[in-house]
N, C-alpha and C positions, 0 to 999 in steps of 0.2 A: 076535072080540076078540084071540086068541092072535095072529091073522096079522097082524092091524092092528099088533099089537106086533113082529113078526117084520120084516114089513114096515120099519117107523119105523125098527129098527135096521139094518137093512140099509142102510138110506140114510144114515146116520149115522155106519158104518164106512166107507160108499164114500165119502162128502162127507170126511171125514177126512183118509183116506187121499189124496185129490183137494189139497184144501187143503195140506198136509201138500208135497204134491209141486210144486204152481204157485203156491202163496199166492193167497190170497181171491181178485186183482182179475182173476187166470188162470183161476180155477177155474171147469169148465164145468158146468151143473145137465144137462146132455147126457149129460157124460160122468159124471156123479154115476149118473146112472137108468140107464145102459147098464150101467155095470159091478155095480151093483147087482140087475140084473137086474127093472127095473122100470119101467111111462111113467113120463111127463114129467106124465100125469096124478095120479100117484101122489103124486107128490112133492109137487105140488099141495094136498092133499087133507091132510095133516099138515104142510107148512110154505107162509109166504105168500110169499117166495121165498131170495134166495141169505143176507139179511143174515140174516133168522128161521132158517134150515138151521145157519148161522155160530154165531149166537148161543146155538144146543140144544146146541154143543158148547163152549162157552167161557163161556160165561153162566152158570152156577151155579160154577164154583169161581172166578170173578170176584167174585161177589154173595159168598159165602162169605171169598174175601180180606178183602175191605173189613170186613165182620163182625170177622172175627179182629183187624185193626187197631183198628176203633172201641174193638174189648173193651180192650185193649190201653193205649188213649191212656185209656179210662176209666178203668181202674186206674193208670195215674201222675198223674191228676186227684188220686184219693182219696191215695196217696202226697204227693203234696205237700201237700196241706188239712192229714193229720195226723202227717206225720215232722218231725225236728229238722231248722227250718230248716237247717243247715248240712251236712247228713246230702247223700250221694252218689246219683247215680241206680248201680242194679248193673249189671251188666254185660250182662245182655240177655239172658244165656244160653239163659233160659227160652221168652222170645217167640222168639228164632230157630229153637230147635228147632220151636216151633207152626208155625212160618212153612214153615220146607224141610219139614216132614212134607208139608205143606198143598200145597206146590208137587209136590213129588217124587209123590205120591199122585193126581198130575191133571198127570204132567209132559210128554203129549201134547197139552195143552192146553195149559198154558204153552209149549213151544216154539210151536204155533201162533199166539199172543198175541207171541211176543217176537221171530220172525221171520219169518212168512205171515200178517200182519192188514192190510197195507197195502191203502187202499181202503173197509174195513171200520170199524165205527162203535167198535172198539179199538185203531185207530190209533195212538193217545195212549194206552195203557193206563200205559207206564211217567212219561210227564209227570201222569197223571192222581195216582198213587202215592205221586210226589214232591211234589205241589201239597198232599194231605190230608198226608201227614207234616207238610210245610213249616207248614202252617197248624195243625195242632193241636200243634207242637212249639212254634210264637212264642204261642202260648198257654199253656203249661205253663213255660215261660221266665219269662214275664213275672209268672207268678203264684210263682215262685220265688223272682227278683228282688227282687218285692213281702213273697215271707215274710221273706226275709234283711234287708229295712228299709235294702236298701243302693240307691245310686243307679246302678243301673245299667241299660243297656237294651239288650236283644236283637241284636244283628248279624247282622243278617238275609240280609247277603251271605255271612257264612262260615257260619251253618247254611244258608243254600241250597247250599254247597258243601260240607259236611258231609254233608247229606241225599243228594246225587246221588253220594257217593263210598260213601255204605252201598247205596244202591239197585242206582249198576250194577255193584256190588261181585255183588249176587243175580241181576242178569242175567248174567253175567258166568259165574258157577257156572254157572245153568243151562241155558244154551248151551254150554258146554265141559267138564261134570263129569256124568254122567248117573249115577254113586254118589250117594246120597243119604246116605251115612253120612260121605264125603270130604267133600262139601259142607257138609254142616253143621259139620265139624271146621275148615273155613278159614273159614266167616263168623262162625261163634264168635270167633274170632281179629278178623274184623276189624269184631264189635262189642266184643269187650273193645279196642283201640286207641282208637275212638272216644269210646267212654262215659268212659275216664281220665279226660279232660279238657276231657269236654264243656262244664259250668259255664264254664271259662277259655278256651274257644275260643269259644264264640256268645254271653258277654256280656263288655260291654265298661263 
């Protein structure tokens, strides 16, 4: 059992480190087992092939993102049900730090998601990102809109361009800021800019 574990990780830092250097559509399960120092049988035996290898490493703090957001959109659910309608959303502060913890703590993983997944069924991970924001943000809009008793409704072109300018605002850090204490001090920043005046930017 020890070596089967020994084993699995071996392959896990060679596929990495593989990935890492050619991105997914390069990367050889040859050269995963050679350097790892193990067959082509081996590798077999614990993953079913390149996308399963791909996904043991990128797949839980994937799965774990989306968690942190769901919680996230859920508590500005319960925010809006019971704050003064006219009351602000804050500043973000709070989730952002969840968030670059979350990244920076799995940041060999996120560069592999944001520059070496081409090919791979994370392709789309940052359109993926932008779609649930986008979608549980014209939902929390609209029930906002709806508490204020005012006639307004969601602009959905400029929160789609609201949303891609926080998002690759985070890819953006985390391909070119590998501090995780920097990074969080400038997306801090550029969620206190957006949050001002969200209300009067996405509804019209």
């Amino acid at each position: 059992m020890t070596q089967d574990k020994e084993t699995r990780e071996l392959l896990l830092e060679s596929a990495k480190a593989e990935f890492m250097e050619k991105g997914y559509n390069k990367a050889s399960l040859r050269s995963i087992c050679s350097n790892a120092g193990v067959t082509t049988g081996a590798l077999y035996f614990f993953f079913k092939d390149k996308a399963d290898l791909y996904r043991a490493i990128v797949g839980k703090p994937v799965d774990e993102l989306f968690e942190i957001m769901q919680a996230h959109f859920d508590e500005d659910d319960e925010i809006i049900a019971s704050a003064d309608p006219d009351a602000d959303f804050d500043d973000h502060s709070e989730i952002a730090q969840v968030l670059i913890h979350h990244i920076y703590s799995n940041y060999d993983a996120a560069i592999l998601l944001l520059t070496k997944s081409q090919g791979s069924e994370y392709e789309d991970i940052v359109d993926r990102i932008v779609d649930m924001t986008e979608s549980k943000s014209v939902e929390a809009m609209e029930k906002l809109a709806a508490r204020n008793g005012k006639k307004k409704k969601v602009n959905r072109y400029m929160l789609h361009l609201v949303i891609h300018l926080v998002v690759d605002s985070f890819v953006h850090l985390i391909t070119h800021e590998p501090d995780e204490k920097k990074a969080l001090a400038n997306i801090k920043k550029v969620f206190k800019m957006t949050m001002r005046n969200w209300k009067d930017t996405v509804l019209d």
